[in-house]
N, C-alpha and C positions, 0 to 999 in steps of 0.2 A: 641472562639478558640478551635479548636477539639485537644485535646493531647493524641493521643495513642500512637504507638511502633513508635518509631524513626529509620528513613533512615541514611545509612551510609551517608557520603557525595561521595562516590564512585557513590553507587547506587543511589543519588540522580542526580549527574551531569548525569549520564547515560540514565536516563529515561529523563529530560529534554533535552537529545540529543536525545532521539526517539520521544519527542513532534516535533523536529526541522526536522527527518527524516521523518515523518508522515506529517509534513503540506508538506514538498515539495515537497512525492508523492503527495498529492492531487494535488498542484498546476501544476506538473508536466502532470497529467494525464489531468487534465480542459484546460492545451495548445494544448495538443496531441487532444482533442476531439473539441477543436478550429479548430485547422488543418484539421481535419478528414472532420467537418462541411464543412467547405469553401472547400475542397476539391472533398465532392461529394461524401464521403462515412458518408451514414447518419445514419448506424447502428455501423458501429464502432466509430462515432462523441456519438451517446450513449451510447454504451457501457462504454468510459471514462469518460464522466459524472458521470456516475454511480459509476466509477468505483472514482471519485475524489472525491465523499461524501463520499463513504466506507472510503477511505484513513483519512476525516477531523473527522468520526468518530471513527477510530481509534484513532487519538489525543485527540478528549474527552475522550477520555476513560482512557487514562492515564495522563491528567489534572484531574479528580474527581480524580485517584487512589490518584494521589498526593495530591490533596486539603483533601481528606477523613481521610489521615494521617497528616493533620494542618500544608502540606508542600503549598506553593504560587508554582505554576506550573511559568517555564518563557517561555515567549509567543514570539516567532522569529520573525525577521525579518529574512526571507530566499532570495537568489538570484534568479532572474525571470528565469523560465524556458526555454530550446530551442523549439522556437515555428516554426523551420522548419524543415521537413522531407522528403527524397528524395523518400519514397516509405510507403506503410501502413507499409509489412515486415519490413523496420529497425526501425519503431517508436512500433512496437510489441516486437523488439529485444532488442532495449533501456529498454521500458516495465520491459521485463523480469528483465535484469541486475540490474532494478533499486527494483526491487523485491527480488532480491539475497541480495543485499548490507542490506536492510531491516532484510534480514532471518538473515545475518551474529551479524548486532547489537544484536535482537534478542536473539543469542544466547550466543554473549557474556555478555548479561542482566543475562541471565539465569545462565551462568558461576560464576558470580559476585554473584549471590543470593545465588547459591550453598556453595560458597567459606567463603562466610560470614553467613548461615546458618539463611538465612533472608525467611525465612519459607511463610510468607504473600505474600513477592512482586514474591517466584517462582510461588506460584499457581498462584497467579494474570498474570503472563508470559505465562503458560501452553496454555491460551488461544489462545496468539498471535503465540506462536511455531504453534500450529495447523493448526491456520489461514494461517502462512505462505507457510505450505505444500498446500495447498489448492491454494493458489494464484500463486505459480511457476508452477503447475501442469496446470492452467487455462492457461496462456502464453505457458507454452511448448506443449500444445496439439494445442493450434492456429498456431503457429509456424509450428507445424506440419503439419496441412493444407494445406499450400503453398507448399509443398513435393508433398502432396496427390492429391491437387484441380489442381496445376498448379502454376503460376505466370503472365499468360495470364491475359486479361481485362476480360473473362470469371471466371477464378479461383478465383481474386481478388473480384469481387462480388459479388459468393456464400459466400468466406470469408466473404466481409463485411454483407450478412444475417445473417450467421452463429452469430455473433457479436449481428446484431441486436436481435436474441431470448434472446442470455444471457445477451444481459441490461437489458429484458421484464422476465427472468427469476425471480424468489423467491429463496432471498438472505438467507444465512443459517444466523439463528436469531442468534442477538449480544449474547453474555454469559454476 
């Protein structure tokens, strides 16, 4: 049994609510690229793949943080995601929001760390603050897209390219 600095029980239910926040993007995003599939957009069907391992690794990542300090991570059962969408644009929109609510935990982790002067778990968060600028910025410029390209069967196509280079992109390596 690893025994080093001990989690508050604030910051511990906290982070096991972002393990629970973090599986159900992934799951979240593995419906939408469901959808995507059987829908006929086979770049942005990858793009969420990809995009639903990034998410399940983020959960590992704060299950070791926990187990690293001789805490038992608790492993959800989450409720199944919506696996119907009336257009790419509102399941990129969903996306995004579900990416906000993320940043929000996030920072109320961070709040919590600060408040409690829990010096390990903020740098350990620094990470994910970062992440999260990064992953609302990736949404809001696809989003953008639809502005730019159109909403046409033509626009909607380039989009779904577009998608397909950044699932085939290089992922900025885990910290």
């Amino acid at each position: 049994m690893l025994s080093i600095m001990k989690l508050s029980p604030k910051m511990k239910k906290a982070l096991n609510d972002q393990v629970t926040l973090e599986t159900s993007a992934a799951n979240s995003y593995l419906a939408m690229a469901s959808w995507c599939e059987v829908t006929g957009y086979q770049g942005a069907a990858d793009y969420f793949y990809a995009q639903s391992d990034e998410e399940r690794t983020h959960m590992l990542k704060i299950v070791h943080y926990l187990n690293s300090l001789g805490t038992i991570a608790t492993i959800p059962a989450t409720k199944a995601p919506s696996s119907s969408y009336k257009s790419l644009e509102m399941l990129i929109n969903t996306a995004l929001k579900n990416e906000q609510a993320v940043t929000k935990a996030i920072h109320n982790m961070v709040e919590i760390a600060q408040k409690e002067k829990d010096h390990s778990t903020y740098v350990f968060l620094e990470w994910f603050v970062n992440e999260q600028v990064q992953e609302e910025t990736k949404f809001e410029t696809i989003i953008q897209k639809f502005d730019l390209l159109g909403r046409d069967k033509l626009g909607i196509n380039e989009i779904d390219k577009f998608l397909a280079t950044e699932a085939t992109a290089p992922a900025d390596p885990v910290a």
